[in-house]
BALOBA-1460 file (C-alpha; in Angstrom, 3 decimals):
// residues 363
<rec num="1" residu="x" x="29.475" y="80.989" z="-98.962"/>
<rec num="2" residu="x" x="26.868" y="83.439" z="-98.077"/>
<rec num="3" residu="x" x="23.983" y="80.327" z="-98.152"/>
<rec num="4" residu="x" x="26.139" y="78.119" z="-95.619"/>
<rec num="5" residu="x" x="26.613" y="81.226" z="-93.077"/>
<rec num="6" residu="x" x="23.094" y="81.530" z="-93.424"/>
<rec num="7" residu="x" x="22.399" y="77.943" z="-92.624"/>
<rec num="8" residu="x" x="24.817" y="77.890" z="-89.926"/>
<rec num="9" residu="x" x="23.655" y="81.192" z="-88.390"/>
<rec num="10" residu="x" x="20.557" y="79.831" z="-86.533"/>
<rec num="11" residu="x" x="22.785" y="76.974" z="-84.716"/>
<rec num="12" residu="x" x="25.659" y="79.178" z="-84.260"/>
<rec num="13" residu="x" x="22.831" y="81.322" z="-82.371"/>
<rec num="14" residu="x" x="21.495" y="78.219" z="-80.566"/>
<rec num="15" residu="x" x="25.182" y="77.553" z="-79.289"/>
<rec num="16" residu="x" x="26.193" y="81.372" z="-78.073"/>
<rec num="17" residu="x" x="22.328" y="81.249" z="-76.036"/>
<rec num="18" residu="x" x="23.265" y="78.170" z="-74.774"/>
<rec num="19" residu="x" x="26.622" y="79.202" z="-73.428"/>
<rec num="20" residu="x" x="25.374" y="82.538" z="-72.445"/>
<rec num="21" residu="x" x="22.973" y="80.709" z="-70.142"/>
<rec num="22" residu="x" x="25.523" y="78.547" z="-68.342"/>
<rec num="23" residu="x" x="27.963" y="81.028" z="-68.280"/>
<rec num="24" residu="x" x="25.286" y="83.076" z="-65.531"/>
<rec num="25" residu="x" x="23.870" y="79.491" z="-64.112"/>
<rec num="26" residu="x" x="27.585" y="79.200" z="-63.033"/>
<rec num="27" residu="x" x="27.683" y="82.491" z="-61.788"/>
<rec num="28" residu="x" x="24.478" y="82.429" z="-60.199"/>
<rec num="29" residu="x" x="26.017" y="79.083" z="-58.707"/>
<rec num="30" residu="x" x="29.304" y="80.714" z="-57.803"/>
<rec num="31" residu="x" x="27.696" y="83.511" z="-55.929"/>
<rec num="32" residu="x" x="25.102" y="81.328" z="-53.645"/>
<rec num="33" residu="x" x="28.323" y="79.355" z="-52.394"/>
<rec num="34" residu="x" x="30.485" y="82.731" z="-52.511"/>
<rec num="35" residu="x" x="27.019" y="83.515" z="-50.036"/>
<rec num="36" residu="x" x="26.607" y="80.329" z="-47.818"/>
<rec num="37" residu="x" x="30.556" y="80.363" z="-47.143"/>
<rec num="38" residu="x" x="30.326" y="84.033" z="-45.807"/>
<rec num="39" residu="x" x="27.493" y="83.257" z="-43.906"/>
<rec num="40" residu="x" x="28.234" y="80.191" z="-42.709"/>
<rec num="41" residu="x" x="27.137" y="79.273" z="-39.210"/>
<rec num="42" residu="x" x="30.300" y="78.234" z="-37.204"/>
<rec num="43" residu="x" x="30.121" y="77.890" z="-33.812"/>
<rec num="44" residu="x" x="32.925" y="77.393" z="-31.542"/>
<rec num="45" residu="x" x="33.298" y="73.856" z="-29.713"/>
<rec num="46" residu="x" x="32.032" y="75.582" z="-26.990"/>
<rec num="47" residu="x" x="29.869" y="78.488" z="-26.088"/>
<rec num="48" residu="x" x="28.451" y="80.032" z="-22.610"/>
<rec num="49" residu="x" x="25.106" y="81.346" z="-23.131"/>
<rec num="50" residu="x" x="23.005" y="83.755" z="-21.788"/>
<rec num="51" residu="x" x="20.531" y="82.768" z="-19.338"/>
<rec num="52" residu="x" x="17.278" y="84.807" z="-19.446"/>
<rec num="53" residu="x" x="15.123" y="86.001" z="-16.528"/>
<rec num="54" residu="x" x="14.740" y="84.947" z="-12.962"/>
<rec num="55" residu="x" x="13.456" y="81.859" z="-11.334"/>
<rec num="56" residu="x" x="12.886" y="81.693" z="-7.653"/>
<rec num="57" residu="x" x="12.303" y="77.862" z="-6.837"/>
<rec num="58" residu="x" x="15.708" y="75.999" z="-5.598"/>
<rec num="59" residu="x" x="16.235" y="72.909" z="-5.361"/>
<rec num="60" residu="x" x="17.336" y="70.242" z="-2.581"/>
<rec num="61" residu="x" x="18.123" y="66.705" z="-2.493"/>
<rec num="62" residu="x" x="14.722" y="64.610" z="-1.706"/>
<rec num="63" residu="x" x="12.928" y="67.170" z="-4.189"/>
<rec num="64" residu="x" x="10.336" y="65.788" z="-6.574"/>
<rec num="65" residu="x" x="10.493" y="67.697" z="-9.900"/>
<rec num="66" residu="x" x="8.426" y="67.514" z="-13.650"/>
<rec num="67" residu="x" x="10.330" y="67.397" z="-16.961"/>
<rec num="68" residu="x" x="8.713" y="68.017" z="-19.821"/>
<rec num="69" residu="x" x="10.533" y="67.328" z="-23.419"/>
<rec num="70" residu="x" x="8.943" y="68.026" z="-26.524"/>
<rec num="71" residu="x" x="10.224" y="68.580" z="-30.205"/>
<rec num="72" residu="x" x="7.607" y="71.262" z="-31.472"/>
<rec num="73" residu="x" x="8.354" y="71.103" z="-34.900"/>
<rec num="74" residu="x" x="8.520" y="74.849" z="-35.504"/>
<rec num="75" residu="x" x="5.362" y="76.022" z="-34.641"/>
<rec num="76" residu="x" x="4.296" y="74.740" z="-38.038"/>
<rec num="77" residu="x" x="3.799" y="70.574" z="-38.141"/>
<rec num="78" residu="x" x="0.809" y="69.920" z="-36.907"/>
<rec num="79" residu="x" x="-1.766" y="67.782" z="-38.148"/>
<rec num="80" residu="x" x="-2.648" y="69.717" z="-41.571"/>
<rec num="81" residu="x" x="1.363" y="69.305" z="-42.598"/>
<rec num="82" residu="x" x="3.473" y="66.224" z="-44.773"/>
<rec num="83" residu="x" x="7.120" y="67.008" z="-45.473"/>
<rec num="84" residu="x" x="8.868" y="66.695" z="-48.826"/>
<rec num="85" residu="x" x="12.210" y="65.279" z="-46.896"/>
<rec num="86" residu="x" x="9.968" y="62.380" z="-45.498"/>
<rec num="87" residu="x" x="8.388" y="61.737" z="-48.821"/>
<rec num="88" residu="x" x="5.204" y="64.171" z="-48.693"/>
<rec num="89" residu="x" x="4.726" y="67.078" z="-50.929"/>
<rec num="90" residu="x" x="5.089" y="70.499" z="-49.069"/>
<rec num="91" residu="x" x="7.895" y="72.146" z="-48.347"/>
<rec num="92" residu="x" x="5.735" y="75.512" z="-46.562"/>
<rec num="93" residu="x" x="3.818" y="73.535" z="-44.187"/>
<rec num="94" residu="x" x="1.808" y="76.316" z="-42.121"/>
<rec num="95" residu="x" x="0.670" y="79.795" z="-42.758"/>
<rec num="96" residu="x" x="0.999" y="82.401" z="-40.311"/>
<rec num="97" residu="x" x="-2.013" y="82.144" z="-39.126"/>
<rec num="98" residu="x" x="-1.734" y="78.324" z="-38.372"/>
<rec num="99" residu="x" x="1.902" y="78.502" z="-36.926"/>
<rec num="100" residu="x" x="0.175" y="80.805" z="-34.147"/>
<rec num="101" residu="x" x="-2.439" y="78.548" z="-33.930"/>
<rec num="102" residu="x" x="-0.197" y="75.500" z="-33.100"/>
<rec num="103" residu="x" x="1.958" y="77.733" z="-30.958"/>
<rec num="104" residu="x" x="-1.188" y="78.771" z="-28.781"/>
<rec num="105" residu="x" x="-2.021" y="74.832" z="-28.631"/>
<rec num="106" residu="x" x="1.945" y="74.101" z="-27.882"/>
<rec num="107" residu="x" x="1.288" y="76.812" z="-24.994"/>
<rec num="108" residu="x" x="-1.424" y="75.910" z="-23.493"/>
<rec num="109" residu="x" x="-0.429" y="72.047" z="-23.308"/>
<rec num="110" residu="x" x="2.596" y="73.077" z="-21.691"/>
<rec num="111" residu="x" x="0.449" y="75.216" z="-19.068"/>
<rec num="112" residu="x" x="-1.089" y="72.469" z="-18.364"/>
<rec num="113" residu="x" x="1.612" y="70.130" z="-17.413"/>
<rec num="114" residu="x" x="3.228" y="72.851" z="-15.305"/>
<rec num="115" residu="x" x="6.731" y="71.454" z="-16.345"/>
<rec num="116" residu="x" x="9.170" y="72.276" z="-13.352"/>
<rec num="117" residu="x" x="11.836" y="72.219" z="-16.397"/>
<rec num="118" residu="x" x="10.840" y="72.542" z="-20.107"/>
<rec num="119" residu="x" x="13.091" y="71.098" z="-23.097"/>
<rec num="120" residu="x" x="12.179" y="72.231" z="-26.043"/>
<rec num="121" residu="x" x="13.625" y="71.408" z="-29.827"/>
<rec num="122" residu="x" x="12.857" y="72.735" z="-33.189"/>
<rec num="123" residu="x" x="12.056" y="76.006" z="-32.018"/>
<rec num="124" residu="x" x="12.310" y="78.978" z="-34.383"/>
<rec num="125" residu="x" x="13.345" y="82.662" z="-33.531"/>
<rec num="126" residu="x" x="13.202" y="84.142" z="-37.360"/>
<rec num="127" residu="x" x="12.735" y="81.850" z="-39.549"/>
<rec num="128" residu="x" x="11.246" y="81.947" z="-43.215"/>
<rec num="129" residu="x" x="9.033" y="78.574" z="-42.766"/>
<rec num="130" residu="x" x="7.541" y="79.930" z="-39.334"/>
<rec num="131" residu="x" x="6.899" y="83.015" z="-40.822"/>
<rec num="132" residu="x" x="9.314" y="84.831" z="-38.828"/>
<rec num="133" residu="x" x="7.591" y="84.020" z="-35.722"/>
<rec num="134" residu="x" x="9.582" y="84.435" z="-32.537"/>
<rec num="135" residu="x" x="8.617" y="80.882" z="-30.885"/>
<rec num="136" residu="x" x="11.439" y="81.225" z="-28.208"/>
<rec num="137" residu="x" x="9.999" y="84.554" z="-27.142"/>
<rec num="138" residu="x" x="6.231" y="83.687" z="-26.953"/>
<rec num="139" residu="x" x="7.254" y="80.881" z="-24.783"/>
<rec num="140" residu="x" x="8.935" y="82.626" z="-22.766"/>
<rec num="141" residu="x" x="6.001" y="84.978" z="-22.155"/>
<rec num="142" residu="x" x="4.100" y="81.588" z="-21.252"/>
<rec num="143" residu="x" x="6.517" y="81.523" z="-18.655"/>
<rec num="144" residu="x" x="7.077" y="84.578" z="-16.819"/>
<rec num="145" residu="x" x="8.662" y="82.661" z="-13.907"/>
<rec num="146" residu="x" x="11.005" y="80.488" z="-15.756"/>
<rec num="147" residu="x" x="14.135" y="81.328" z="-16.633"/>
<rec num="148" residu="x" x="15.822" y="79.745" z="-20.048"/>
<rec num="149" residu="x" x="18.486" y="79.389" z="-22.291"/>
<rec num="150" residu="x" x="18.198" y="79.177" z="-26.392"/>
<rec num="151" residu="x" x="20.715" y="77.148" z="-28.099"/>
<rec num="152" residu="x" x="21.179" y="77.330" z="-32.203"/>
<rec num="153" residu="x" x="21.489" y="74.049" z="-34.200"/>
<rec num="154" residu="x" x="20.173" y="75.285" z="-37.485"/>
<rec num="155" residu="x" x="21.174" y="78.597" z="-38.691"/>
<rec num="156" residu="x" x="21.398" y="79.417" z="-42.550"/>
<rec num="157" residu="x" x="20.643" y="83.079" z="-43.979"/>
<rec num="158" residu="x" x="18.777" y="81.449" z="-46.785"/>
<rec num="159" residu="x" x="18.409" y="77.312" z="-47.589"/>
<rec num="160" residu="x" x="17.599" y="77.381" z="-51.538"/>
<rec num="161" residu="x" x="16.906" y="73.641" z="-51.389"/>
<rec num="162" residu="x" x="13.882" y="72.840" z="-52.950"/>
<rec num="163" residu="x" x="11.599" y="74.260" z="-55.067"/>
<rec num="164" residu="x" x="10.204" y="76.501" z="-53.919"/>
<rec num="165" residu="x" x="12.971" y="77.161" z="-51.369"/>
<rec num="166" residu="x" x="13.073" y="77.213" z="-47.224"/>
<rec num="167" residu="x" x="14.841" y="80.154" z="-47.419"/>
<rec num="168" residu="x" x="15.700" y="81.427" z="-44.096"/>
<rec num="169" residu="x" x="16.676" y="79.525" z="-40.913"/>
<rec num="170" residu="x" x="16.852" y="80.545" z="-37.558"/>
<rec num="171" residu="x" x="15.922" y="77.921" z="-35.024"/>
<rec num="172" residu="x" x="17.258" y="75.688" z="-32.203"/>
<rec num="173" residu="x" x="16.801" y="74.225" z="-28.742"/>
<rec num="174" residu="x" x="15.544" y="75.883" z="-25.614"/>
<rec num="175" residu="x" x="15.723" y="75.112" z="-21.797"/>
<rec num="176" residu="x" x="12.901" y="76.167" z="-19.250"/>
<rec num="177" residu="x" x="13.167" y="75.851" z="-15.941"/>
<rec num="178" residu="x" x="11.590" y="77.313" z="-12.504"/>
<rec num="179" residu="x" x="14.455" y="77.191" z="-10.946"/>
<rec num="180" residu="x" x="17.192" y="79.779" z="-10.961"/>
<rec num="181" residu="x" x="19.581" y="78.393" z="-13.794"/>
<rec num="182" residu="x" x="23.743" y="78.910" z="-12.371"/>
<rec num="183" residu="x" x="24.884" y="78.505" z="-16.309"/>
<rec num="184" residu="x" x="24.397" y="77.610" z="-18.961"/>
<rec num="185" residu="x" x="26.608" y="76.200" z="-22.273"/>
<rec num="186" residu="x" x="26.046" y="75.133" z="-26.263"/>
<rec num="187" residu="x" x="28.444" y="72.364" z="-26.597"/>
<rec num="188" residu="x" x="28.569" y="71.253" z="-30.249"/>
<rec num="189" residu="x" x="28.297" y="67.720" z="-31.671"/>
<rec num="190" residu="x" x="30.122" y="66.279" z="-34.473"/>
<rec num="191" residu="x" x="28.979" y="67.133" z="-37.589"/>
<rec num="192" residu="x" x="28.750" y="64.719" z="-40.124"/>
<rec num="193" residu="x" x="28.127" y="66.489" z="-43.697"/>
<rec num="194" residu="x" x="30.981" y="67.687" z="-45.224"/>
<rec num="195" residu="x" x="31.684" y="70.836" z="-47.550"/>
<rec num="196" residu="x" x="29.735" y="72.507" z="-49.552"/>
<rec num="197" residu="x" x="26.702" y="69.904" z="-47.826"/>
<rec num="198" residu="x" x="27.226" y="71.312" z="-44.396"/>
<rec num="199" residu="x" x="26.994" y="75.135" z="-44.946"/>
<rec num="200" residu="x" x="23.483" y="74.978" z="-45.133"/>
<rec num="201" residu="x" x="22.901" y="72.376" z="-42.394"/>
<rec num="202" residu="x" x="22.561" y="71.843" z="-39.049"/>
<rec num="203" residu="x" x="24.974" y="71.941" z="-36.867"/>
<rec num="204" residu="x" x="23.515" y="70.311" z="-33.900"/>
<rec num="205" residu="x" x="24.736" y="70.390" z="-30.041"/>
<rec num="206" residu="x" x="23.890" y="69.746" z="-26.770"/>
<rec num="207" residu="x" x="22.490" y="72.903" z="-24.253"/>
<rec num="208" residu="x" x="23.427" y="71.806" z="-20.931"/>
<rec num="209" residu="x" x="21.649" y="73.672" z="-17.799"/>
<rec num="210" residu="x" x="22.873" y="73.828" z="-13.882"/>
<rec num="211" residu="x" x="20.610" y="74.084" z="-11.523"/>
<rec num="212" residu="x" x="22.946" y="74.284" z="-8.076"/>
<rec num="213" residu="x" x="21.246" y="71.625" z="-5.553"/>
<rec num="214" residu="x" x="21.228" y="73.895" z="-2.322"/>
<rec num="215" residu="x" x="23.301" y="72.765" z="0.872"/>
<rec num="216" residu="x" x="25.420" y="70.817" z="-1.257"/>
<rec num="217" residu="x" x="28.193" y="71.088" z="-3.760"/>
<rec num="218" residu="x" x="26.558" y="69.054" z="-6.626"/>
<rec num="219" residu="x" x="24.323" y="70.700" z="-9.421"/>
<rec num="220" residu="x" x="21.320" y="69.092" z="-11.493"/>
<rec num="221" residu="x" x="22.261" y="69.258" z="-14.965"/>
<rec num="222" residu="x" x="19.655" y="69.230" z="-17.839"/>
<rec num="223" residu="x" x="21.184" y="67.961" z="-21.287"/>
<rec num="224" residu="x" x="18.694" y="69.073" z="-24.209"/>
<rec num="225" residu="x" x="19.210" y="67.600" z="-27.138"/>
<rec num="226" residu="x" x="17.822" y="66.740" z="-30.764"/>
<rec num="227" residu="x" x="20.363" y="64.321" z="-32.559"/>
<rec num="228" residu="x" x="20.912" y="63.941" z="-36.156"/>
<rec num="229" residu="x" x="18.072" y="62.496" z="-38.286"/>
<rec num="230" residu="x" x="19.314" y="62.376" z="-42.438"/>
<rec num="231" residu="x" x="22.425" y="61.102" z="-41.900"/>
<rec num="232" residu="x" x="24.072" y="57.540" z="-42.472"/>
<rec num="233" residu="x" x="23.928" y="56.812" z="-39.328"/>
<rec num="234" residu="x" x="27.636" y="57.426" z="-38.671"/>
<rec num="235" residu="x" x="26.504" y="61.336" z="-37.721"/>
<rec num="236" residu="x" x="24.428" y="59.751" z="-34.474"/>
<rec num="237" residu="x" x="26.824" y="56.738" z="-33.395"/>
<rec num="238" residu="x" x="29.596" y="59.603" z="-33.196"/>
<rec num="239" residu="x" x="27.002" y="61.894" z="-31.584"/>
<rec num="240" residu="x" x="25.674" y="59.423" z="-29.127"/>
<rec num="241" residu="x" x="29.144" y="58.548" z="-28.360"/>
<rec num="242" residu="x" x="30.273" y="61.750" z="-27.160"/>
<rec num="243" residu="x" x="26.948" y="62.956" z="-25.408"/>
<rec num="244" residu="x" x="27.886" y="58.852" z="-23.389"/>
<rec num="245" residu="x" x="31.300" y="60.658" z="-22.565"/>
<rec num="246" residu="x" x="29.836" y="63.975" z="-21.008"/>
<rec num="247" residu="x" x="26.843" y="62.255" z="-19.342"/>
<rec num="248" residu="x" x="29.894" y="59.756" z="-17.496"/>
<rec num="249" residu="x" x="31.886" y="62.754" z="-16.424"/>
<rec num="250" residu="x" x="28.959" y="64.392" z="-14.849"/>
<rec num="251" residu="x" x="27.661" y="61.290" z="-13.036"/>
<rec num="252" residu="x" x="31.334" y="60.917" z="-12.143"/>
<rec num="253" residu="x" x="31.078" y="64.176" z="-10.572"/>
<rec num="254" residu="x" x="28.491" y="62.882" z="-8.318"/>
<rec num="255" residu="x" x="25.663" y="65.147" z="-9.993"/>
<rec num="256" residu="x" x="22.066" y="64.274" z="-10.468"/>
<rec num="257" residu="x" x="21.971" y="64.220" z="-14.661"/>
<rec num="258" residu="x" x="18.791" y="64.522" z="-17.124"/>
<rec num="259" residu="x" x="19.295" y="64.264" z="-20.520"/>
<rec num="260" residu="x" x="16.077" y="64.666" z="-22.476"/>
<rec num="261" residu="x" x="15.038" y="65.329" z="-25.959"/>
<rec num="262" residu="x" x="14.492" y="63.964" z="-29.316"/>
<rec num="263" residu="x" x="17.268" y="61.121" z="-30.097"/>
<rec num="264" residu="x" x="16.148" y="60.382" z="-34.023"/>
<rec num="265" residu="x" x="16.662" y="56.707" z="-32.749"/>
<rec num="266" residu="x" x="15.081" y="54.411" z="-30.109"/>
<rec num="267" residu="x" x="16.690" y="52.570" z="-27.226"/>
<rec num="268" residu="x" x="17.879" y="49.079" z="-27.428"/>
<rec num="269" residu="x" x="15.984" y="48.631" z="-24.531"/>
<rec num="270" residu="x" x="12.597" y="50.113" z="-25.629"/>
<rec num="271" residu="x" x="9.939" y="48.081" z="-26.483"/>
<rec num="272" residu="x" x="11.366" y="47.430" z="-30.485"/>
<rec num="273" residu="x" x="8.032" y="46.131" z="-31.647"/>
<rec num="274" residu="x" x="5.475" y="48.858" z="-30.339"/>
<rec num="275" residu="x" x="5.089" y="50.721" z="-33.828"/>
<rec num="276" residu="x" x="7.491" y="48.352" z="-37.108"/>
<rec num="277" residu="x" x="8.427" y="50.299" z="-39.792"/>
<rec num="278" residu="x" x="6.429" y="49.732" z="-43.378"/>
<rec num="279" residu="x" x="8.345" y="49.497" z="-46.713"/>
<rec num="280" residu="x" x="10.245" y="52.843" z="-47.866"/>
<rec num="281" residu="x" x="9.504" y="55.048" z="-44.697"/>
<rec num="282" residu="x" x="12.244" y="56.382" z="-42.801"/>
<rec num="283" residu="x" x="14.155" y="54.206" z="-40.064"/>
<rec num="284" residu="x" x="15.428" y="55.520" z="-36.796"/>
<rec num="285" residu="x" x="18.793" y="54.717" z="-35.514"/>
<rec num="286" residu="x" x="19.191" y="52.646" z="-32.290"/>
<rec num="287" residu="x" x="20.895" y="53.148" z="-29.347"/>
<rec num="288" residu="x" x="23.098" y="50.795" z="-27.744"/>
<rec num="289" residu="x" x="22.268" y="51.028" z="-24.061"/>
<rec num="290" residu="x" x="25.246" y="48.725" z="-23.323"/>
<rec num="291" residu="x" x="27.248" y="51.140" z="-24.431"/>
<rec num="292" residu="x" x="27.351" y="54.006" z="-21.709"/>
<rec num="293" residu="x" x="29.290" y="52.805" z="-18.738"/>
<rec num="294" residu="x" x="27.164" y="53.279" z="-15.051"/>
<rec num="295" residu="x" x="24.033" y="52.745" z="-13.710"/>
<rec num="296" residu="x" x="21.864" y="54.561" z="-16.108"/>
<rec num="297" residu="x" x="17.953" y="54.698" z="-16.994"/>
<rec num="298" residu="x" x="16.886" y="54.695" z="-20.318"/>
<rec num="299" residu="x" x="13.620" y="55.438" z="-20.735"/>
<rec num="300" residu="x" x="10.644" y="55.670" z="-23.180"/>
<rec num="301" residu="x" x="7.085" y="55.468" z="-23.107"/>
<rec num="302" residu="x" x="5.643" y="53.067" z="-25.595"/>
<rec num="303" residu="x" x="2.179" y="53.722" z="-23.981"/>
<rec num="304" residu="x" x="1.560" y="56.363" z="-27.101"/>
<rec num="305" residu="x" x="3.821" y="57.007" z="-30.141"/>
<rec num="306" residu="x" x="6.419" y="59.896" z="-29.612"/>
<rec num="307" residu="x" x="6.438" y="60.958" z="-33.459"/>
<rec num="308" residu="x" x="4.357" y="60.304" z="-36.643"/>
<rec num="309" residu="x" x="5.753" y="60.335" z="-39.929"/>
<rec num="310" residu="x" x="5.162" y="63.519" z="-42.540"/>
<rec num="311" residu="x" x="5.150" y="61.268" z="-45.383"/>
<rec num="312" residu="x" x="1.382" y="62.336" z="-45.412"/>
<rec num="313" residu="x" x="-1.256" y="64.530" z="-43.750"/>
<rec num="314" residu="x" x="-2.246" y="63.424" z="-40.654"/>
<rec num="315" residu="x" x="-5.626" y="65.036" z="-40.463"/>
<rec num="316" residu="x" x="-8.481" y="62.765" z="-42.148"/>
<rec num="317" residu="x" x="-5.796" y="59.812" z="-42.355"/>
<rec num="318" residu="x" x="-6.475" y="56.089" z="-41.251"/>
<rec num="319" residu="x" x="-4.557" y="56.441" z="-37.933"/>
<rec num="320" residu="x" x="-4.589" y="52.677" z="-37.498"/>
<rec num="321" residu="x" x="-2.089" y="52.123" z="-40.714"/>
<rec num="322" residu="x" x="-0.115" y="55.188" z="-39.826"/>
<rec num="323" residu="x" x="3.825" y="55.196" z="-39.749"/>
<rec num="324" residu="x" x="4.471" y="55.814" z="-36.018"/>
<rec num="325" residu="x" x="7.632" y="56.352" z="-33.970"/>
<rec num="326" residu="x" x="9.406" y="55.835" z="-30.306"/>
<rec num="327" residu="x" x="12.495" y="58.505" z="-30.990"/>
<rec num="328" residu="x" x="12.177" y="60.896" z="-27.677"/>
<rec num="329" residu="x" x="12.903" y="60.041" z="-24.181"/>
<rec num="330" residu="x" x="15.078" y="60.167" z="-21.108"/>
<rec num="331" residu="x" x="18.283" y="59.443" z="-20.031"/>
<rec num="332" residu="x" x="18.485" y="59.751" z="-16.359"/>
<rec num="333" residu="x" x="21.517" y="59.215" z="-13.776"/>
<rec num="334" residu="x" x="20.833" y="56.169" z="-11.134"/>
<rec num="335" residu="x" x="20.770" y="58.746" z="-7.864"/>
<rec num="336" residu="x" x="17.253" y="59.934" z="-9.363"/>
<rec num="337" residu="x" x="14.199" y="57.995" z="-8.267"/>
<rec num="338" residu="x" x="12.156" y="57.690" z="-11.890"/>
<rec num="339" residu="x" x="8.079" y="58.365" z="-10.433"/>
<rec num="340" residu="x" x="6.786" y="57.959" z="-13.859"/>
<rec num="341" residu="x" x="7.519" y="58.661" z="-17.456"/>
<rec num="342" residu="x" x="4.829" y="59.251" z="-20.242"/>
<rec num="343" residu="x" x="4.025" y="60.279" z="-23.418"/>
<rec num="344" residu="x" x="1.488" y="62.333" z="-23.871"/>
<rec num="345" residu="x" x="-0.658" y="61.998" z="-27.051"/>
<rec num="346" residu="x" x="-2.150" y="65.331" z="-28.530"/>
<rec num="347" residu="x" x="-2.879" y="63.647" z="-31.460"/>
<rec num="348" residu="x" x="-0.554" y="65.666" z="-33.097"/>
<rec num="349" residu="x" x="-2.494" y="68.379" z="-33.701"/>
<rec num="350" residu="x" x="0.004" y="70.952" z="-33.121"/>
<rec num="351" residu="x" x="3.388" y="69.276" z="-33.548"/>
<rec num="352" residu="x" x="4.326" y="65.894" z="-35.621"/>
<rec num="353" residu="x" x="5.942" y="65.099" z="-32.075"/>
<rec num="354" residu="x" x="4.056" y="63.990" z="-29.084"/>
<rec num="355" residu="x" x="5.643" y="65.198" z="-25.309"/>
<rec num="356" residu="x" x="7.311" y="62.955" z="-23.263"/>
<rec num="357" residu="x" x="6.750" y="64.353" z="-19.365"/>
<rec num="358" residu="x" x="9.107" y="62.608" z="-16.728"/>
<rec num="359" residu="x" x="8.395" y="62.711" z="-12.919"/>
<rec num="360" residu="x" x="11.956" y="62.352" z="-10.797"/>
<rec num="361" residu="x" x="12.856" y="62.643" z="-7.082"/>
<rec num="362" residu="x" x="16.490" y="63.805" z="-6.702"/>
<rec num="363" residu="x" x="17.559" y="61.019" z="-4.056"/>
C-alpha cells in the first residue's frame, strides 16, 4: 500500500498544481470582467458637451471657409509604426519622445493649412499607447483662437488584449473651429460588439458642431466622425444608415451640413480602382451613395491615398507595392459651393492617415 501511494503521490501532486493554477486563472479572469463591467464606458444616446474657448470669426451666407479632416492616429503612427491588428508586429508603436515628435509635425501641418474648422479623430487625452500625452490639449494650444469640442469613442481603464497589453485608453474625436461654436453634442452610433466584446471597445459617435450663420435662422453644422473599422460590416451599414438619417433632417432644416472624417469605407462613387486591395490585407466597406435621399456631394480625393496600411513599416518600404487606401472624405449638403477638395500627402510621416482639406462657399 505504502509503494502505490508513493507512486501515485507525484501525479496526485501534478493534478492539485494543476487545479490550483486554474482555480486563480479563473479568478484572475473573473476579476478583469468583475473590472471592465465596473468601468465600463456607457454613454448616454445623447450628450451636450462642453465647448472650449472663444472664437471671434462669424459666419454669413456667401462666406468661403477651409475644412480640414484628418485621423491622426494618436500621436503615435507615423512612418516608423506597423500594427499587430492589421497584421504587423507592434502593439507600442511610438515612444514618448516620437509621439511628440509626430504631434509637433501634426501641428505644424495644420498651421499651415490655417483650417477655418479642424476635424480631428484618433486623438488621445491619457492614454497608455500615447504615453499619456494630452493630444487634445496641445492642439488646442496650436490654436489659441479656435474654439473646440472633444468627443470620446474609445474609453477603457485598461485593454489587456495582447501581449504585451494596450492598457489604458482615453481617446476620441475633436472639433476646431474659428468661429464661435453655439453647441455642441456626442450623439452615439450603434454599436455592434456584443457582451463581454464590447466593454473594452469603442463605442463610436458622431460630434456635431453649430456654427449660427448670422442674419439668418439657419446654422452650419460640422458632423465629425470616424466609423467602425473591425467589424462585419453590419457595425458600418447600421452606422452609415443612421448618420444618412441625421444628415436628411438637417438639410431638411434648410442648414448648410459638413460631415467630414474617416468613414473606414470608400464611396460608391469614388474612383474604386485608384489603389486595389492585394491578397489578405484589410478591405474597407463601401458606401452606397444611392442610399441618402437629397442632393448630396460625396467627395474624395483620389489625387493621393488617404491611408496606408500598418501591416508593415512604412519608412524604408517600396512605396510603389504599398497597400494604400481612399477611406476619408466629405459629405457636403447641395446649398454649399464645393471650391476644391484634396488630400494632402505627408508621406505619412506623422500619421498612417493623410488630411483631406475641403474649400466650400456657403451659397
Amino acid at each position: 500500500m505504502s509503494n502505490k501511494t508513493k507512486k501515485r503521490g507525484p501525479l496526485a501532486r501534478a493534478l492539485r498544481l494543476i487545479g490550483i493554477l486554474a482555480l486563480i486563472i479563473l479568478v484572475l479572469l473573473a476579476g478583469l470582467i468583475g473590472f471592465l463591467s465596473a468601468t465600463e464606458y456607457k454613454p448616454a444616446d445623447r450628450e451636450t458637451l462642453e465647448v472650449r474657448g472663444s472664437a471671434s470669426k462669424t459666419l454669413s451666407a456667401g462666406d468661403s471657409i477651409t475644412v480640414m479632416s484628418w485621423n491622426i492616429g494618436y500621436g503615435a503612427l507615423g512612418d516608423n509604426a506597423d500594427f499587430f491588428m492589421d497584421g504587423g508586429e507592434m502593439v507600442t508603436t511610438a515612444d514618448e519622445a516620437r509621439v511628440l515628435r509626430n504631434m509637433e509635425e501634426i501641428g505644424a501641418a495644420i498651421g499651415s493649412f490655417e483650417p477655418d474648422v479642424l476635424l480631428l479623430q484618433e486623438t488621445d487625452v491619457n492614454s497608455s499607447r500615447s504615453h499619456h500625452t494630452n493630444e487634445y490639449g496641445l492642439i488646442g494650444e496650436m490654436l489659441p483662437e479656435h474654439c473646440s469640442s472633444f468627443a470620446n469613442n474609445f474609453k477603457v481603464a485598461f485593454l489587456p488584449y495582447p501581449v504585451p497589453p494596450i492598457g489604458k485608453v482615453d481617446s476620441g474625436i475633436a472639433t476646431f473651429s474659428s468661429c464661435q461654436v453655439g453647441e455642441a453634442e456626442r450623439i452615439q452610433l450603434p454599436i455592434p460588439f456584443s457582451w463581454p466584446i464590447r466593454m473594452a471597445n469603442l463605442k463610436r459617435c458622431l460630434l456635431i458642431s453649430r456654427i449660427p450663420i448670422s442674419g439668418t435662422d439657419r446654422e452650419l453644422v460640422l458632423v465629425n466622425l470616424h466609423l467602425e473599422a473591425y467589424d462585419d460590416g453590419e457595425g458600418k451599414v447600421a452606422q452609415t444608415k443612421m448618420l444618412a438619417g441625421i444628415l436628411e433632417e438637417e438639410a431638411a432644416a434648410g442648414n448648410y451640413v459638413i460631415a467630414g472624417g474617416d468613414f473606414n469605407q470608400i464611396f460608391s462613387n469614388a474612383d474604386q480602382d485608384a489603389y486595389p486591395v492585394y491578397p489578405g490585407n484589410w478591405i474597407a466597406g463601401e458606401v452606397d451613395t444611392d442610399a441618402f435621399e437629397g442632393g448630396w456631394q460625396f467627395l474624395m480625393d483620389a489625387s493621393s491615398p488617404t491611408c496606408r496600411s500598418l501591416d508593415k513599416v512604412y519608412a524604408g518600404a517600396d512605396h510603389e507595392t504599398f497597400q494604400y487606401y481612399l477611406i476619408d472624405g466629405y459629405i457636403v449638403s447641395e446649398n454649399i459651393r464645393v471650391d476644391s477638395v484634396r488630400t494632402e500627402d505627408l508621406h505619412f510621416s506623422a500619421s498612417d492617415h493623410n488630411p483631406v482639406v475641403l474649400k466650400a462657399t456657403l451659397e
